[in-house]
Each structure stands twice: as C-alpha cells, then as structure tokens.
C-alpha positions in Angstrom: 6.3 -15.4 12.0 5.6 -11.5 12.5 8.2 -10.9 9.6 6.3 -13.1 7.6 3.4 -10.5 7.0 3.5 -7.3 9.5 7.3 -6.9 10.0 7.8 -5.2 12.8 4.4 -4.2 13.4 4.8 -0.6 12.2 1.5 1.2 10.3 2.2 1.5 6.8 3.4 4.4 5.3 0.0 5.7 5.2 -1.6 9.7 5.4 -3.7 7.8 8.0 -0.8 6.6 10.0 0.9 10.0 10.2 -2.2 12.0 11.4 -3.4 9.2 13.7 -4.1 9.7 17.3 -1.9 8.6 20.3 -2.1 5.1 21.1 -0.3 3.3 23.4 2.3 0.0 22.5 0.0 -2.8 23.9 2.6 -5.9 25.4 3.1 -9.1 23.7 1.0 -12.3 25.0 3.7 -14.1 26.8 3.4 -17.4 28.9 0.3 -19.2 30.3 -3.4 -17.5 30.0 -7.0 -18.4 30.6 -9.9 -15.9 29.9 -14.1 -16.2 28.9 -13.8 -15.1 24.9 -10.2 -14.7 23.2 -11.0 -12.7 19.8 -8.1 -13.0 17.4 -7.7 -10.0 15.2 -8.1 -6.1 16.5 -9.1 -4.9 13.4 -13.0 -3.6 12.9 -14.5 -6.7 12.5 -12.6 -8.1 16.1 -13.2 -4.8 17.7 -17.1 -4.5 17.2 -17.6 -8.0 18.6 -14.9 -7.1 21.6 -16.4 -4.0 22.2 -20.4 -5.2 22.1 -19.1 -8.5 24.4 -17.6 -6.1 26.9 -20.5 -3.6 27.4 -22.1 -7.0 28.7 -19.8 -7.3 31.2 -17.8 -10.5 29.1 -14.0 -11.0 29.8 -12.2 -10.5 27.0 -9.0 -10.4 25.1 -7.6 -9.6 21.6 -4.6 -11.0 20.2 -3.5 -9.0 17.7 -0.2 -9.9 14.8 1.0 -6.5 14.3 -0.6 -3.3 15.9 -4.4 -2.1 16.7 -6.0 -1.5 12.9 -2.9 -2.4 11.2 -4.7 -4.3 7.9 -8.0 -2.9 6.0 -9.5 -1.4 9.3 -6.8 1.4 9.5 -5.6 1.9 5.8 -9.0 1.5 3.4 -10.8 4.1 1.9 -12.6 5.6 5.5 -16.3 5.7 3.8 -19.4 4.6 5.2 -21.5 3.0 2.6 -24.5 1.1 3.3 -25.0 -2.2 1.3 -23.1 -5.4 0.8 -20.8 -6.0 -1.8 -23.5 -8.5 -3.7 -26.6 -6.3 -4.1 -30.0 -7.0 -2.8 -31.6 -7.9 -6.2 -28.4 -11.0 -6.6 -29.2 -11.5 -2.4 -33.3 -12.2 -3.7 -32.2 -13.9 -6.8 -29.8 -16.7 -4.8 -31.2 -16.5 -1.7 -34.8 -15.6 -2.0 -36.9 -13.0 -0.8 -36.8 -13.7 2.7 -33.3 -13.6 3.3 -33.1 -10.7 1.1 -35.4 -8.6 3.4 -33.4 -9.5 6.8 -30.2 -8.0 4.9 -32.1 -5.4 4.0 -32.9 -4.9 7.6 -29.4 -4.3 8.5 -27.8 -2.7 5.5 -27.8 0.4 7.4 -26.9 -1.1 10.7 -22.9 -0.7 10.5 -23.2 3.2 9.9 -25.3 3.5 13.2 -23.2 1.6 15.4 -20.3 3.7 14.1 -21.8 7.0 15.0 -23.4 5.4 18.6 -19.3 4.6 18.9 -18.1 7.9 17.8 -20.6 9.8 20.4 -20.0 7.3 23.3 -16.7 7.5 23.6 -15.8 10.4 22.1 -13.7 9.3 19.6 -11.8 11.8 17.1 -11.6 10.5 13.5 -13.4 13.4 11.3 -17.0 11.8 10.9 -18.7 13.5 8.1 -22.2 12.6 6.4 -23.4 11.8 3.0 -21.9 9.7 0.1 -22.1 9.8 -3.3 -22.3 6.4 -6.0 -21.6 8.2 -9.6 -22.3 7.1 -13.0 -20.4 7.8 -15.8 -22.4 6.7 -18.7 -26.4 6.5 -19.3 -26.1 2.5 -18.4 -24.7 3.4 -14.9 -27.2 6.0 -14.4 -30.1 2.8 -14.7 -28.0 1.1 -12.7 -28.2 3.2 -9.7 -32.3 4.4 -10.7 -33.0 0.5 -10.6 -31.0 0.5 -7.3 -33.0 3.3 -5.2 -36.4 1.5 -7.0 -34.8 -1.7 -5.5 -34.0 0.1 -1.8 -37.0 1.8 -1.5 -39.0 -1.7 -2.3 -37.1 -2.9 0.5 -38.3 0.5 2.8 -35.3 2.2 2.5 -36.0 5.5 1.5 -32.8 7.7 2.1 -31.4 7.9 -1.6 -31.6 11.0 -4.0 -31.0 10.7 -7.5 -28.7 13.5 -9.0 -28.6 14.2 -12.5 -25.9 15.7 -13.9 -26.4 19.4 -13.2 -27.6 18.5 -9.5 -24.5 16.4 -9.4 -22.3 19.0 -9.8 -23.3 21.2 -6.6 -21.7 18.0 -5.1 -18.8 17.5 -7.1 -16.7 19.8 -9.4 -16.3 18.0 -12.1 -17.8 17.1 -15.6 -16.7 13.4 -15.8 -19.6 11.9 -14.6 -23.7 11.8 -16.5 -25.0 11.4 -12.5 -25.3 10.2 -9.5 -27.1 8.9 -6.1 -26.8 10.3 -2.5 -26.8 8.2 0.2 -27.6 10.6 3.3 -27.3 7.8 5.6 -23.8 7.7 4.1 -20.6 9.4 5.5 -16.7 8.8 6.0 -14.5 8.6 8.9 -10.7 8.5 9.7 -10.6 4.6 9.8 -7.3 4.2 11.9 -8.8 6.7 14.4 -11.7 4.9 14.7 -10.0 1.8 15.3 -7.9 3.3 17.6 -10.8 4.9 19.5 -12.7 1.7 19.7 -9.4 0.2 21.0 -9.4 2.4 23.9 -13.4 1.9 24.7 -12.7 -2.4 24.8 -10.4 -1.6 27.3 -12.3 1.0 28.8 -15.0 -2.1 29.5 -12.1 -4.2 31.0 -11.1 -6.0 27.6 -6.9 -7.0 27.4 -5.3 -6.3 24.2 -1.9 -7.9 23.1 -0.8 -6.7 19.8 2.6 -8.3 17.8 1.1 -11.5 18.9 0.6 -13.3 15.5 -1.2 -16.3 15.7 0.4 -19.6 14.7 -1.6 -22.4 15.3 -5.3 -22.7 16.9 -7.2 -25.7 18.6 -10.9 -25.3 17.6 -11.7 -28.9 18.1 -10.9 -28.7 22.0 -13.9 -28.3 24.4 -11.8 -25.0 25.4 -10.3 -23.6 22.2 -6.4 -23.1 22.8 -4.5 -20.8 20.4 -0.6 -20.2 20.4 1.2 -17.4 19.3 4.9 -16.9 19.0 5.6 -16.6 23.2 2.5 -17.0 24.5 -1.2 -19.7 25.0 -4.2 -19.0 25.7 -7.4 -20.8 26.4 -11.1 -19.8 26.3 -14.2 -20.7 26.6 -15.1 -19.2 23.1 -13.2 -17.9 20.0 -13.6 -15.4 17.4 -11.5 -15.8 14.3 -11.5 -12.1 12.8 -7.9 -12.4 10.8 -10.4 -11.8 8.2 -7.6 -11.2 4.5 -4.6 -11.8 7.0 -5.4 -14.6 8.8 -3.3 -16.8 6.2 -3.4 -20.3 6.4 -3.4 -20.9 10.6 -6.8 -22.0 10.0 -6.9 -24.4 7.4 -11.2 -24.5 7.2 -11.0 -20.9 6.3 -8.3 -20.3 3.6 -10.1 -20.9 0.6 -13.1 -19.5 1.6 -11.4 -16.0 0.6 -9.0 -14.4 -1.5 -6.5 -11.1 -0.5 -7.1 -8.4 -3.1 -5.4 -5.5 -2.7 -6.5 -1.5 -3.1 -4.4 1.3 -3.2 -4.9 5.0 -1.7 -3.2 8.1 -2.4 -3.2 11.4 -0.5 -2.3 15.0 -2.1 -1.2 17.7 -0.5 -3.1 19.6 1.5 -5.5 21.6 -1.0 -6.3 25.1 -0.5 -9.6 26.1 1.0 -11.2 27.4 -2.2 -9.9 24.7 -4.0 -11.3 21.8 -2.4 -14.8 23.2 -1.8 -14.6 23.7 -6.0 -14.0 20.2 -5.9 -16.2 18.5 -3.4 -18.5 21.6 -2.2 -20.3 19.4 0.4 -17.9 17.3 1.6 -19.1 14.1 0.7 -17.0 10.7 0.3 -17.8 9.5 -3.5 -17.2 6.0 -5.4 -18.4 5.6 -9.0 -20.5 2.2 -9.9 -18.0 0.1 -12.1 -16.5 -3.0 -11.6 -12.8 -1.8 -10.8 -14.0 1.4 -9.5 -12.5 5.0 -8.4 -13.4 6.1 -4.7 -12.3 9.6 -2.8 -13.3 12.1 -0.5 -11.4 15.0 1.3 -9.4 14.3 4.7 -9.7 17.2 7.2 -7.0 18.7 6.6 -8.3 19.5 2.8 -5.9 16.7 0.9 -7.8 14.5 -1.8 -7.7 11.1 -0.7 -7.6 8.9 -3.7 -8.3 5.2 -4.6 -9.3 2.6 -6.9 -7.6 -0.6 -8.9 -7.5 -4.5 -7.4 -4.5 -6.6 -7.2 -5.9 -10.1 -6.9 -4.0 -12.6 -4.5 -2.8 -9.2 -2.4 0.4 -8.1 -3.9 0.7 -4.0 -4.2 1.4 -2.4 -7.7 5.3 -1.5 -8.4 4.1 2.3 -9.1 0.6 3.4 -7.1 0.6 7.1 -7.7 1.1 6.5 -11.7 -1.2 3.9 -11.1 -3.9 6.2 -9.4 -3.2 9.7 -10.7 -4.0 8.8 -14.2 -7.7 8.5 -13.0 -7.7 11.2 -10.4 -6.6 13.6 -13.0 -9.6 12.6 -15.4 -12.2 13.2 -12.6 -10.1 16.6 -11.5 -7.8 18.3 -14.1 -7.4 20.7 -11.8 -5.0 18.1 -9.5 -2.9 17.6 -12.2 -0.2 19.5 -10.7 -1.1 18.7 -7.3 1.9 17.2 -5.5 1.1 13.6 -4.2 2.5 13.0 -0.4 1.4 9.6 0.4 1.0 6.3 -1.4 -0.1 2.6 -0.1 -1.6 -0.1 -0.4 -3.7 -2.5 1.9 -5.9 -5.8 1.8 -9.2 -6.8 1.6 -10.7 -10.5 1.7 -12.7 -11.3 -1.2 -15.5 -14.2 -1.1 -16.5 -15.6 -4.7 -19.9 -14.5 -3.9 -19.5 -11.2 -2.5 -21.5 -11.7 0.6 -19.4 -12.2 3.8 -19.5 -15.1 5.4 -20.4 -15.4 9.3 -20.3 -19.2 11.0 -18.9 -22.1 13.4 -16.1 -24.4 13.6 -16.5 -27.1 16.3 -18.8 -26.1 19.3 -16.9 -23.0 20.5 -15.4 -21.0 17.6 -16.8 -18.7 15.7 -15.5 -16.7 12.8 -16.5 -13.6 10.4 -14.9 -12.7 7.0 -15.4 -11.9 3.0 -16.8 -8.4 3.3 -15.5 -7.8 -0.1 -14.4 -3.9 0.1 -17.7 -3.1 2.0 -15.9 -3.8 5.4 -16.4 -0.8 7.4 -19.9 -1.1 7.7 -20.3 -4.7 7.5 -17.7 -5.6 9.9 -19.5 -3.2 12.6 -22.4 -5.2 11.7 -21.1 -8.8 12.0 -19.2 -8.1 14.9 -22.7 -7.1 17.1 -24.4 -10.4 15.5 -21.4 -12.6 16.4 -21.2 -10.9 20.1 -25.5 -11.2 20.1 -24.9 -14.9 19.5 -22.0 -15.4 22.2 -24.1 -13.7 24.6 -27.3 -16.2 23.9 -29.0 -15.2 21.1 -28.1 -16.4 17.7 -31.1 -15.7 15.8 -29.2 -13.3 13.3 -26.1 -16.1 13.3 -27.8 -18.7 12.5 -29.6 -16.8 8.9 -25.9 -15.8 7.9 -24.5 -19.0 8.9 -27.0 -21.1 7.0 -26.0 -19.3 3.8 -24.3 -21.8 1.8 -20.5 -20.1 0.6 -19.3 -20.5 -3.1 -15.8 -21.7 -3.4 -13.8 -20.1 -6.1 -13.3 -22.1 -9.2 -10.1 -24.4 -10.0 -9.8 -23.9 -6.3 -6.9 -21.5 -4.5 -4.7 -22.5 -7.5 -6.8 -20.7 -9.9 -8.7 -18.1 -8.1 -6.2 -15.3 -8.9 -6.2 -16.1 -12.9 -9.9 -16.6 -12.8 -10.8 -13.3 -10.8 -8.5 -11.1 -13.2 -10.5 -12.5 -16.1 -13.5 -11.7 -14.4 -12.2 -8.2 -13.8 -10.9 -7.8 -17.4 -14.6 -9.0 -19.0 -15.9 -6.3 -16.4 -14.0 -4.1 -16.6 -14.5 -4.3 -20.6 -17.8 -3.8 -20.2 -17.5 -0.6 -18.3 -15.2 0.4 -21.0 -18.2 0.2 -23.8 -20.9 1.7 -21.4 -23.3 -1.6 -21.4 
C-alpha cells in the first residue's frame, strides 16, 4: 500500500527537503492499540488539531503514510496568505452576509497561530513578514482595489495598495501595473514548520507513527477502528486529515475533492546584491490570475519559484521548462541563473473553493479542500476541529452546515471539466478582462 503513493516514505527531491532540520524516523504502528483521539495524517492540517488537543492535556496519536510533512505541508509554496481560496464577496454572495463576517473573523487566524507556534517552541523555518498579490494589467489592479474596499468593509484594515512605481521598491521588476501588501502576510520554511510542530505534539505527550498508511477505517463503530498495513487502532474520536492523499480509504470523502498538482523550482543561491535588486524587502509575492505565478526568496538567497495546475495530480514531464519560461518574464535577470531543484506536490481542490470541515457517524471528524490556501487555513481548521473535540463546536458546527458542491459529471469528469474551466480563465487573463 505505501508503494502505492509515498514509496518508501522518502521527502521528495525538494530544496525544502535538503535544508530541512533533523528529525527523527518515527516507528511504524504495529499490533494492537487503544488511545482518546487517533488523527490520521501529520501534515499541517493533522498537526494543528494534534498539537491544540495536546496542550489540553488529550492523548493522542498520528498515523502518518509516509514521513512527518511529506504531501503539501512540507513541499508548497511556504507563504502565509490570509484569505480563503473563494473570496469574501463569492462567501456573501452563496452564503450570505452572516457567514461571510464569521470567515472574515478568522481569515487572519492561521497566520497568528503560526507565529504563536514558531515563538513557543522555537521552531527554525525562516519566518519573514509581508506578502505581496500583483496585478499585471489595469483589470487586476480593480481586482485587488475592490478587494481591500471589500476587507476593510469587513474591519480588516492591513492592506496597502501599491501602484506601479511603489511596487517596485518591493519588487525589481517591470512586469507588473501594481499591487497590494498584505503586512499580516509572511512566508515560512513549510517542512521546517511541520517538522517543528512535530516535535511540540510530542513534546505535549502525543505518539507519532509515520509509514503507517491507512487502509481501511471503521467510522460507523461507537469507537472508530482504523487499520493500517501491520497495525489497529481504536479511539474514542477520529480525525481524517489525508486531506489530497487520503485516496479512496474513505469512500464519503473521495469526491468531495480533486488532487491538483503545483510545481516549485529553486535557483541557485543568488548573490546578495542580486536578490535584494529583485525582492528588496523580502516579501513572498503571488500575482491574481487564475493559474497564477507565486515566489519569494529562501534564506539562503535562491528564488523559489512556482505556478501551473495539473488537475487529477499528475506532475508535468518537464517542470523547470515549464516554470522558467514565466520566471524569466517577471526577472530577465534569472535567465541564466542555474536551476538546482525541481518538484512537484498536491493540493485538494473542492468545486467550491471553500474547504470543507464536518462529521461522519458520531465520532469522526474530518477537514479538507483548502484549495492552495492550506497553510493558513489548515492552522485554522485544525484549532476549530480540536475546539469542538474538546466541547465546543460552535465554530464546527457554521463550517459544517455549509452545504459542499460536488464537481460536475461526477469524479469521471471533474478533471476534463476543471481544465476547461482553467483554459476559459486562464483566456481571460490572457485578454486583460
């Protein structure tokens, strides 16, 4: 079952995974267990609600398929950017303006918890501040002065509007027409964080068993029971946080989301002068279109890189063609800088952009569908699903309410149909409207 998805458990051949921190090989579940709350998946989502359960003094354990942040925790694109996929004008417009005012409430939550994290246990993965959304033409630049209006209706008043002479004391480059900072916004090392957040579960007396992929789970039992390939384990509560690699174990969640895939590269390291030319301030940056371009600087001074979707999760034959054409447009000056690392990694996508939080049965719970907005959002959802373990699921209960969207023609057609949707997109980006 490992091979099936994780292999044998090793990081991906990511800049991440060959700067990350020490971390020791957790042991396999094996044999007969019992504990209070097991929490499948150790990736962000799985170690915020571990990590908030065991600062209240629950028992619990992680089962984990491969290795501590192996998915989108420890190879996406390490920014912190406040928001949900779906914005909070389509949150009003489906939902109405109640519900649109709670997530407004905790749009910023996820960044806070991460810095809380980062000074409580001292964890070492490179936090910086501020983020950057670009536009390129004058459409995107009413996009994003309609978005701060928006925020700011909402009390959230902690975005700048840049226009394109201001934007470029923040990035070298005359690509864009403008931008808005986020100074709530930052970036991170996300393995690192993973890994630090690893540590502080079992700091708090939480167990964590990695290569333990999960192969088939009881959610209809008074206790849960899930299996893995050599070991059981039952518990008073579950939480399902497999979130894009969960698979098909749980048969209610599968077609609630779809894999996409992203794809990062790293340069070399850059030389001092060079890369405060290119990113003076040290800010993380993602532009506003559909199929969008993302990078920041790593500590070491190499240009982290991304963009492009591969619906259903399969990774591009050729990522640094794929993603140097673009980085080259934003940075001619990169042109000939030499590319040392190239990968790819999965997100889950949910049809309607808004992750989805919820129940099966009486005693397992479940989180999911942050649609590339996971680092935040997972912190997040991971506090609200350990709040409502712990007794109080007043937070739960509004996400869980929220009714999700399948994806049309069902998991047969969800691939085709997204690409069209990115293509019509992606057109539109293309002509500026």
């Amino acid at each position: 079952m490992a091979a099936s998805y994780a292999g044998d458990g090793s990081h991906t051949g990511s800049y991440y995974a060959a700067s990350a921190n020490p971390s020791p090989e957790r042991p396999a579940l094996t044999g007969e267990h019992d504990t209070e709350i097991c929490v499948v998946g150790a990736g962000y989502s799985g170690l915020s609600t571990a990590l908030h359960l065991a600062e209240k003094g629950h028992k619990v354990t992680m089962l984990e398929g491969a290795r501590v942040g192996w998915g989108a925790s420890g190879r996406n694109g390490g920014q912190i950017v406040n928001g949900l996929n779906a914005s909070l004008s389509t949150i009003e417009k489906r939902y109405g303006r109640d519900t649109a005012t709670f997530v407004a409430s905790l749009v910023q939550e996820g960044g806070e918890i991460i810095r809380e994290r980062v000074a409580r246990y001292d964890i070492k993965c490179d936090l910086k501040q501020g983020n950057i959304f670009t536009a390129i033409t004058g459409a995107h630049m009413r996009e994003l002065e309609a978005r701060q209006k928006l925020w700011q209706g909402y009390g959230i008043d902690n975005q700048v509007m840049l226009d394109k002479s201001r934007l470029r004391e923040h990035i070298g480059s005359d690509f864009y027409a403008g931008g808005l900072l986020d100074t709530t916004g930052g970036h991170i090392h996300p393995l690192n964080l993973a890994l630090g957040e690893a540590e502080a579960v079992e700091r708090n007396g939480g167990v964590i068993h990695e290569m333990s992929p999960v192969i088939s789970v009881d959610t209809q039992a008074a206790r849960p029971v899930v299996k893995t390939e050599k070991g059981t384990i039952r518990c008073d509560r579950l939480v399902l946080c497999g979130n894009a690699y969960l698979g098909h174990v749980v048969p209610e969640l599968a077609p609630r989301v779809m894999p996409v895939s992203t794809q990062i590269m790293a340069t070399e390291p850059l030389s001092e002068e060079l890369a405060a030319e290119l990113l003076p301030k040290d800010e993380c940056v993602e532009d506003v279109r559909y199929i969008l371009d993302y990078y920041r600087l790593s500590a070491d001074k190499r240009m982290l890189f991304g963009g492009g979707t591969v619906y259903g999760g399969t990774d591009p034959k050729d990522i640094k063609a794929k993603l140097k054409r673009n980085m080259d447009k934003v940075f001619p000056k990169l042109k000939s800088a030499r590319i040392d690392y190239a990968w790819s990694g999965n997100f889950a996508l949910s049809f309607s952009r808004v992750p989805q939080m919820g129940r099966i049965g009486a005693n397992t719970y479940f989180a999911h569908g942050y649609s590339g907005h996971g680092v935040t959002g997972s912190h997040t959802f991971g506090r609200i699903l350990a709040e409502a373990i712990h007794g109080d699921a007043s937070r739960f209960d509004v996400f869980a309410a929220l009714p999700w969207i399948p994806f049309p023609g069902g998991r047969a057609l969800r691939v085709p149909y997204s690409v069209m949707g990115s293509w019509y997109y992606g057109l539109r980006d293309r002509l500026g409207i």
